[in-house]
Structures are given as C-alpha cells and as structure tokens.
MDTraj code that builds the backbone (N, CA, C; nanometers):
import mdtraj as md
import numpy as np

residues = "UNK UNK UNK UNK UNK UNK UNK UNK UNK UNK UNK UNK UNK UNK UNK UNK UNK UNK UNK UNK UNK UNK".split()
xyz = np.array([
    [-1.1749, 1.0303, -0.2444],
    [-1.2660, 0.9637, -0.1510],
    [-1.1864, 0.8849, -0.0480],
    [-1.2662, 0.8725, 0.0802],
    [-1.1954, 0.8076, 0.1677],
    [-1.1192, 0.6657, 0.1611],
    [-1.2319, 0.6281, 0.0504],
    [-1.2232, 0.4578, 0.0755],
    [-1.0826, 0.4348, -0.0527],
    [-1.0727, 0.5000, -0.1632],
    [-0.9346, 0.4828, -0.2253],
    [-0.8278, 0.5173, -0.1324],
    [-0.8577, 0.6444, -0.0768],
    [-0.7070, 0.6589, -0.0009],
    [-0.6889, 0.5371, 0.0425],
    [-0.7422, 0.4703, 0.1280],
    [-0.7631, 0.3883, 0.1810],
    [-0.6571, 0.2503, 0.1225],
    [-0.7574, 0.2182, -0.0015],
    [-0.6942, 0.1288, -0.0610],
    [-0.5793, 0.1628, -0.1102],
    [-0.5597, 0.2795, -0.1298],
    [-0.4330, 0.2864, -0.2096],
    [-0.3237, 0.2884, -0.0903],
    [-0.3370, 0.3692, 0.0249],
    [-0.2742, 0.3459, 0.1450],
    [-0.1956, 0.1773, 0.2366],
    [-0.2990, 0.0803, 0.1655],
    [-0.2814, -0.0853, 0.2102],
    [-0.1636, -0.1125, 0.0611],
    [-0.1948, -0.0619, -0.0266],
    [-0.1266, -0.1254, -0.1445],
    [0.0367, -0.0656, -0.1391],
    [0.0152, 0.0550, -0.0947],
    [0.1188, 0.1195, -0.0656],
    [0.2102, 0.0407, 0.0131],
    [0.1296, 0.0243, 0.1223],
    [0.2239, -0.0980, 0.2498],
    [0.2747, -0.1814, 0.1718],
    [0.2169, -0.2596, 0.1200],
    [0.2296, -0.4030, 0.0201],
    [0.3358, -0.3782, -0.0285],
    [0.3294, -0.2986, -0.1303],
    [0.4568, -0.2743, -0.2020],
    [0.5786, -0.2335, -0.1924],
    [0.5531, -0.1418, -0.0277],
    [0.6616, -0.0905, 0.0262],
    [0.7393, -0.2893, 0.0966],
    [0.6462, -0.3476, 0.1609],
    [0.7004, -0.4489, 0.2116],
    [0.7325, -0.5454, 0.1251],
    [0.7283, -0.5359, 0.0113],
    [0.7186, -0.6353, -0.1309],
    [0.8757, -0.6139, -0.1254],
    [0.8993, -0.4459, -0.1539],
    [1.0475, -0.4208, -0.1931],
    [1.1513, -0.4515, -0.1095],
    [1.1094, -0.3995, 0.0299],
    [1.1797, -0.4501, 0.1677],
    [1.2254, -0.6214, 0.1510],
    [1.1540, -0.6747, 0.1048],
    [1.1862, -0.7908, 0.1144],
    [1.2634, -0.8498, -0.0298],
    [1.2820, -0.7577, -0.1347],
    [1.3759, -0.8174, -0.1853],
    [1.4971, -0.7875, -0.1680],
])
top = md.Topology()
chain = top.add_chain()
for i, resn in enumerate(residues, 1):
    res = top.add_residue(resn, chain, resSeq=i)
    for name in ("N", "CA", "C"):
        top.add_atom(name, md.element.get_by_symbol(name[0]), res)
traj = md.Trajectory(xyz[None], top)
C-alpha cells in the first residue's frame, strides 16, 4: 500500500541520517 511505502520510505531517511551522523 501506498501509505507504508510511505512510512517506511521517512523511516528509511531517519535511519539513513541516524547512521550518517554517527
């Protein structure tokens, strides 16, 4: 469904910028 991609797409960011920043 659209709306997980979705969310999973923002969490994705998150975590990608979570790691970036350690």
């Amino acid at each position: 469904s659209y709306t997980v991609r979705t969310i999973y797409g923002v969490l994705g960011i998150k975590i990608w910028i979570f790691i970036e920043g350690e």
